[in-house]
N, C-alpha and C positions, 0 to 999 in steps of 0.2 A: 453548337456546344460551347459554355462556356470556358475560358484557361485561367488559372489563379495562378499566383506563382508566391512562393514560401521561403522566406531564407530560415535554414535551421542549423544547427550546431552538425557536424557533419557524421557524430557518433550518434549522435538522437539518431541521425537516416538511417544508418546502414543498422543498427538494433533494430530502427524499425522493417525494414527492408529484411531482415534476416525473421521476425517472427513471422512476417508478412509469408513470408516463403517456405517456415513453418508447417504453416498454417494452408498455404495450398492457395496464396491468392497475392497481388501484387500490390507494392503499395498505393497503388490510384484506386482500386478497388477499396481495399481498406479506408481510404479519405472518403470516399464517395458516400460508403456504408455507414461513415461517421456521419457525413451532412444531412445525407437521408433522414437518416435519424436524428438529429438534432432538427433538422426542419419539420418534422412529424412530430415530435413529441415538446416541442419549444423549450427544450431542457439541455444540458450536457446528459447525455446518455450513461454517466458514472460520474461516480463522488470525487467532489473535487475540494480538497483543505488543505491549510498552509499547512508546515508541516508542525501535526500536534505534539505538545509533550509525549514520549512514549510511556510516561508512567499511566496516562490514562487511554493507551493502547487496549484493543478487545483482549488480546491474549494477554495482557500483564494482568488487566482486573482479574481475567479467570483462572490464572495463576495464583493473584492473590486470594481472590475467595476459596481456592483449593487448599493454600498455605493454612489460613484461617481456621478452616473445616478439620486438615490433617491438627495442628496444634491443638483446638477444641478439643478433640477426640484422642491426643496426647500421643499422635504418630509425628516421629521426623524431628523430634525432640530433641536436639546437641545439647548437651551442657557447654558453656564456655567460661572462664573467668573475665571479667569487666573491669575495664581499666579505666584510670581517671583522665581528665583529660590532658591533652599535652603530653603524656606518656607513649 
């Protein structure tokens, strides 16, 4: 059997160590399930991006096309007074 050995931040461990136990399985297990699968499937196993604007977050869009949809349809309507700028 191979040994790897990992330096990590020591709060990344014990979250991970704590879902790990969760979850009903320990974190070597967890690693192991991860290379498995990364060696099977020649991929990361889950999305992995810097972190994006949240305006073009899934639930913002479908926040906004909901906004959209209610305003079209003349629901959720406030009136407000509009100020200039600088004010």
């Amino acid at each position: 059997m191979a040994q790897i050995s990992v330096r990590l931040d020591d709060a990344v461990k014990r979250d991970a160590e704590d879902a790990c136990r969760d979850i009903g399985m320990s974190l070597s297990t967890a690693i192991n399930i991860y290379l498995v699968k990364l060696g099977r499937e020649r991929r990361i196993p889950f999305e992995v991006t810097a972190d994006p604007d949240p305006f073009y977050s899934r639930e913002n869009q479908e926040r906004l096309v909901k906004a959209a949809a209610d305003a079209a349809a003349g629901r959720n309507m406030a009136e407000h007074e509009l100020t200039e700028a600088g004010d």
